[in-house]
N, C-alpha and C positions, 0 to 999 in steps of 0.2 A: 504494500500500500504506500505510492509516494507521493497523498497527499496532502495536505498540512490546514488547519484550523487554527484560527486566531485566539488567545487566551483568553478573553472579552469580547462580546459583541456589542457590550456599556457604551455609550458618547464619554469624551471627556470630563464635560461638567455635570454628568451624571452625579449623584451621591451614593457609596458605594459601603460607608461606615459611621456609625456615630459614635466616638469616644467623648465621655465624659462631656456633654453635650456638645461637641465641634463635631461640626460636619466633612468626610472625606473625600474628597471628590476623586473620580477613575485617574483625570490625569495626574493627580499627586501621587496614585496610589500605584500608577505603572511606572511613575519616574522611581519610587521606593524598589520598587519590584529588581526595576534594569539594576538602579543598583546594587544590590544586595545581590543579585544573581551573580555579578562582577567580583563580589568579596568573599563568596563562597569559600570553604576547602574543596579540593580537589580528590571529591569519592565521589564513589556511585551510589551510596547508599546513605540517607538523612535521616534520622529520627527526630520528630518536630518534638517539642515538646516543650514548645511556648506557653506560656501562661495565659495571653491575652490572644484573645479569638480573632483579632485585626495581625495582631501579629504572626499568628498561626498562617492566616490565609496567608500573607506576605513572604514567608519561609515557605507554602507548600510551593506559591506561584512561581518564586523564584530558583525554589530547587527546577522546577518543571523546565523551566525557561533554559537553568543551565546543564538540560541533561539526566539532571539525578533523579535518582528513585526513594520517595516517602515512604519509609518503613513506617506502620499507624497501630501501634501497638494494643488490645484488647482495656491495658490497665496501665497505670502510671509506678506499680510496684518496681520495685529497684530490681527483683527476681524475672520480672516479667522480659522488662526491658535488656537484663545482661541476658536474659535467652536469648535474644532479637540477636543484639551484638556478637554474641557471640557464632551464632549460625551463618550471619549475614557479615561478613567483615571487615569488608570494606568500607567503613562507615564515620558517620559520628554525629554529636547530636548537639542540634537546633533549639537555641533555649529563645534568642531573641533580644536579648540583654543588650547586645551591641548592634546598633543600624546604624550603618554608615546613611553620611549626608545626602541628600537628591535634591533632584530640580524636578518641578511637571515635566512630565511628557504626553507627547501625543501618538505617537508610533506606538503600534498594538503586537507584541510576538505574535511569530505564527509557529505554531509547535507540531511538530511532524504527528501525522495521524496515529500512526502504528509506536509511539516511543510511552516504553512501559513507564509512569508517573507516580505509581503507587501499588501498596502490596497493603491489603487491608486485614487484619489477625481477627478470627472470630471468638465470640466470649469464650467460647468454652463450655455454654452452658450445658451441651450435650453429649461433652465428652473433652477431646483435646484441641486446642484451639488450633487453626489450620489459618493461611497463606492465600489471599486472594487477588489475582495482580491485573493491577487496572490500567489501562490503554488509555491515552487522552483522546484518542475519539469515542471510545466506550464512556468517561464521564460524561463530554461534553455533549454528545447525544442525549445520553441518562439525564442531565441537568437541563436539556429545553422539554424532554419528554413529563421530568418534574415540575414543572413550573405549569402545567396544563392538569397536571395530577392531583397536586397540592391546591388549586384553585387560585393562582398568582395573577391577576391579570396588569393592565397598563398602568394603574395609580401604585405612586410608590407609597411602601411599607417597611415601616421599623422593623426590625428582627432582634428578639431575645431567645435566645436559647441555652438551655440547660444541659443536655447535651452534648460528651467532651464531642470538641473536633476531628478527636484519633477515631473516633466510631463511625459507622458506616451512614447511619442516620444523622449523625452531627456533620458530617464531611458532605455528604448531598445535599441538606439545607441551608447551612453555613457558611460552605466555604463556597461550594460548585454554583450556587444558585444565585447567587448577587454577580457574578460572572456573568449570567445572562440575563436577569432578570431585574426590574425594577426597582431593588431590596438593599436597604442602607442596615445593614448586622453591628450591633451592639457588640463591641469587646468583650462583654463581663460573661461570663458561665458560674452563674448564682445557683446553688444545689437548695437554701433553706427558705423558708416560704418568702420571711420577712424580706429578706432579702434578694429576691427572686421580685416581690414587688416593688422594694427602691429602685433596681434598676429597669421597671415596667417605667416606673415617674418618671426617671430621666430621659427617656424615650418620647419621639413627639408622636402625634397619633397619624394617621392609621398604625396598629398598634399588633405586631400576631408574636407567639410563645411558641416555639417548636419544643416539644418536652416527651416526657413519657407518663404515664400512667401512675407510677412510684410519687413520683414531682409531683404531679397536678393535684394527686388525692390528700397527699401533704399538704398544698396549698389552697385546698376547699378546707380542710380538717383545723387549716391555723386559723377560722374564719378573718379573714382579711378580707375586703370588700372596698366598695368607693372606686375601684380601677376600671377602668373602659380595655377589654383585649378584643379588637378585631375578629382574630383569627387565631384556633389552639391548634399546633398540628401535632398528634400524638402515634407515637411506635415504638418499639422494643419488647411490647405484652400486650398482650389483651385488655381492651377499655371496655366493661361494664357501662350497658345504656343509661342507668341510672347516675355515673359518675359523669357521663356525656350532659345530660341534662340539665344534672346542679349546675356545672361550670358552666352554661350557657347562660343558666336564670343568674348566677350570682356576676360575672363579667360583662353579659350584653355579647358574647364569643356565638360564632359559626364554627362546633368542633369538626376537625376533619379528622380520621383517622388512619393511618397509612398503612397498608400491608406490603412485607417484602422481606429480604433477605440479600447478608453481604456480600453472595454470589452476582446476583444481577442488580439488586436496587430497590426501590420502590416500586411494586408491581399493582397497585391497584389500592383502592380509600373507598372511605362510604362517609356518609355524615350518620354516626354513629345515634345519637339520640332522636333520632326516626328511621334511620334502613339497618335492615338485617343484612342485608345481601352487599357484596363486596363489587366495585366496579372496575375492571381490569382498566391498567393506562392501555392508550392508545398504540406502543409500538409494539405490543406483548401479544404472544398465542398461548393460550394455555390447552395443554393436550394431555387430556384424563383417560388412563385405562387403567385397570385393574388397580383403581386406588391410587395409582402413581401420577402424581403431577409433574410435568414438563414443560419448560417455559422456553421460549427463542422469541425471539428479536433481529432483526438484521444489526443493530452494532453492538450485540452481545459477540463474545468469540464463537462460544458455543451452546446450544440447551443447557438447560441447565433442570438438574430435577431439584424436584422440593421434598422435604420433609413433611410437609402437609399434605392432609385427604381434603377435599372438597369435595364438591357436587354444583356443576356447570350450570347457570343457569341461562338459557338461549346463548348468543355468542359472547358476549360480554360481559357479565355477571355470573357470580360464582356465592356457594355458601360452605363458611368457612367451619370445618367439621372437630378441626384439631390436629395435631402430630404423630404425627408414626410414634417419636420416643415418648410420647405423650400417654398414648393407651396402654393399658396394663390390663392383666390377667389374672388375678388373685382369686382362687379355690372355685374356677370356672366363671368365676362372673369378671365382665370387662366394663374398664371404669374409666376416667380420662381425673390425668394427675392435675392437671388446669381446673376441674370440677371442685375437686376434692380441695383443694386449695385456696379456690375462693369461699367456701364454706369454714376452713380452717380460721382464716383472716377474719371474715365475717362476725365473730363469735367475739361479747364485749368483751375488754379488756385483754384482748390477742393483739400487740400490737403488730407484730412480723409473724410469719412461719414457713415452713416447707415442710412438704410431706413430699418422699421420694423412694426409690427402691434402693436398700443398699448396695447390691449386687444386683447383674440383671437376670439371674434366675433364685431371687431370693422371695421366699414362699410371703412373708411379711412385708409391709411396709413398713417406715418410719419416719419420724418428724423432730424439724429441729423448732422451738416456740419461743416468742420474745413475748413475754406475760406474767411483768412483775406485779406480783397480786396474787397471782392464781397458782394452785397447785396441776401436777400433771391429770391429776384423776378428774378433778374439775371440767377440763381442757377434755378428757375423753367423755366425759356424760354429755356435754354437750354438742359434740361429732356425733353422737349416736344417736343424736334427734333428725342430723339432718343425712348422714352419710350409711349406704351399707353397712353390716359390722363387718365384714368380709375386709371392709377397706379400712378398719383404726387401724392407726399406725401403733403400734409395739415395738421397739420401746418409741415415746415420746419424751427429749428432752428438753428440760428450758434451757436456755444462754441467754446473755448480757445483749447479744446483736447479732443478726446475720452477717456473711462478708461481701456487701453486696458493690458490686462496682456501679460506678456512677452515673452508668446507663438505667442501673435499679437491678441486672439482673444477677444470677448466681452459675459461678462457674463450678460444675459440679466436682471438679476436684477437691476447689476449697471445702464446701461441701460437705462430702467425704472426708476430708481431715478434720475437718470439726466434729462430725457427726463420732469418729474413732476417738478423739480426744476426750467427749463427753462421753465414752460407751466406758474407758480405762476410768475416768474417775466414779463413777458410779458404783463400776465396779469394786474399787478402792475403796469406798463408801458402803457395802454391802446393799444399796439400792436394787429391788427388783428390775429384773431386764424388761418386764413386760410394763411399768408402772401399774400394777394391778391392785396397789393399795391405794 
């Protein structure tokens, strides 16, 4: 493929960021870019790992521009990250601390179609985090196909987000989309509610939150109110209609909801607190047999299969069924771990939890619960109102917090090592294995 797409299809005096109420406009932000591509080290491989989300985009654009490959790590963990480095070795890594000086520009890169720009690490939550490598004509495609998906049109819009940038959902709204689209991206990535709202006020309006389910239900939970949000766009899990809802009565918000995955992108949204049914984007086929989903696109490289079941509905609408790793089989009857989980949460004073298999031919479940207050046995009389007995989890322990990365979700390793660490102290404890007392 030799042919090349421009980093921006922005005008110059576009606005492209808003730091601490100043506005950035494209050609300041390409002059930044040229530079900084100029000051580089001399690898192929970067790890960003910028604090400020303006700077982030700045470091991805100009790694691009000079060649290199953004290594976009799962976590910010010091273990996570020497994995990277050390697989990948050619490297080093992008804090952001130092930008050399610039002038505006007006000249747009044009960055070759086929030059690999990015390697995206998946959470983990399904097993071991894997390697996804991304072509700058696969974003930039992905990024106008999103901007149609996400409901973006011609008036420009604030952007906060919560979100790191290394994530596959933060990197597609964040960085890739104000690239094409009308969208001036807030620097701040606020994780706590209070905080997550001062930097909505510093924001001029039209006003949208790209976030996740974890965030957003924090942030209806802190009741904070008085804020006007445009536009929620939410992924990483599953959004409850009911969670869609409030956040619309309490903001004045249009939720949009995104499905997709860090192989191909965002494949498809609904406006969650009225449709059930899921609407594929526009460049996407989806091709169901025997349970199996598969997804192509012409600037994907290749199909791509999903972990999810669905069920097609006409050509473009689908309803979304659950996970392959998702369904489970406990003493014949089949259950979905997503069910079982929102009922666990649900239950007062649960403030976190996870119910999982230990093993994937382990006859029991089990669960790890954030439910200071409550005892275990508490915790199981009340599953037993709402959930099979087939499916309580045995043993059930409590901890201080789950280890959840700041997309909200849980990489199952961790997981598993927490899950062992609190099975040794119990046991040290003389604590029954089943909590049956």
């Amino acid at each position: 493929m030799n042919a090349s797409y421009p980093l921006t299809s922005r005008r110059p005096d576009d606005v492209i960021a808003c730091l601490d109420g100043a506005e950035v406009r494209v050609g300041e932000f390409l002059g930044q870019v040229r530079a900084l591509a100029a000051d580089l080290p001399d690898h192929r491989y970067v790890i960003n790992l910028a604090g400020s989300r303006y700077t982030f985009l700045l470091g991805f654009c100009a790694a691009t521009v000079a060649g290199q490959c953004t290594l976009l790590p799962p976590n910010r963990q010091k273990a996570t990250v020497q994995g990277i480095r050390d697989e990948f070795t050619d490297n080093y890594v992008f804090d952001g601390t130092a930008l050399p000086r610039s002038a505006p520009a007006t000249d747009v890169p044009e960055i070759p179609a086929d030059r690999l720009v990015a390697m995206v690490f998946t959470s983990g939550s399904t097993g071991e985090s894997t390697a996804h490598r991304k072509y700058w004509h696969t974003l930039q495609a992905g990024a106008f196909a999103n901007k149609d998906c996400y409901g973006i049109g011609d008036e420009r819009i604030y952007m906060l987000a919560t979100v790191p940038p290394q994530h596959n959902w933060g990197l597609e709204t964040s960085v890739l989309l104000p690239l094409v689209a009308d969208v001036a991206i807030s620097g701040e990535t606020p994780l706590f509610p209070q905080d997550i709202a001062d930097a909505l006020t510093r924001l001029p309006e039209p006003r949208a939150l790209v976030s996740s389910p974890m965030h957003l239900d924090s942030l209806l939970q802190s009741g904070i109110s008085g804020i006007r949000i445009d536009r929620i766009l939410s992924a990483t899990a599953p959004m409850s209609t009911q969670l869609a809802r409030q956040l619309e009565s309490r903001f004045g918000a249009r939720v949009n909801e995104v499905f997709g995955c860090t192989e191909a992108g965002s494949l498809a949204s609904r406006a969650t607190a009225s449709e059930s049914l899921w609407h594929i984007a526009a460049p996407f086929d989806f091709d169901v047999r025997d349970n199996k989903v598969r997804v192509s696109a012409e600037h994907l490289p290749e199909p791509v299969d999903l972990n999810d079941i669905v069920e097609l509905v006409g050509d473009s609408a689908f309803r979304w069924l659950g996970r392959d790793q998702d369904m489970i089989n406990i003493a014949g009857k089949r259950g979905s771990l997503a069910h079982l989980n929102h009922r666990l949460t649900r239950i007062p004073g649960v403030l976190d939890g996870v119910i999982f298999l230990p093993e994937e031919d382990s006859k029991r479940l089990a669960a790890l619960v954030v439910a200071p207050g409550l005892e275990p046995s508490a915790i199981l009389d009340a599953l037993k109102e709402a959930i099979d007995p087939a499916f309580l989890p045995r043993p059930l322990y409590l901890v201080p917090m789950l280890p959840r990365q700041e997309t909200g979700k849980l990489a199952r390793k961790m997981v598993l090592d927490l899950f062992e660490t609190r099975r040794r102290l119990s046991e040290d404890d003389g604590e029954p294995a089943d909590n049956s007392r």
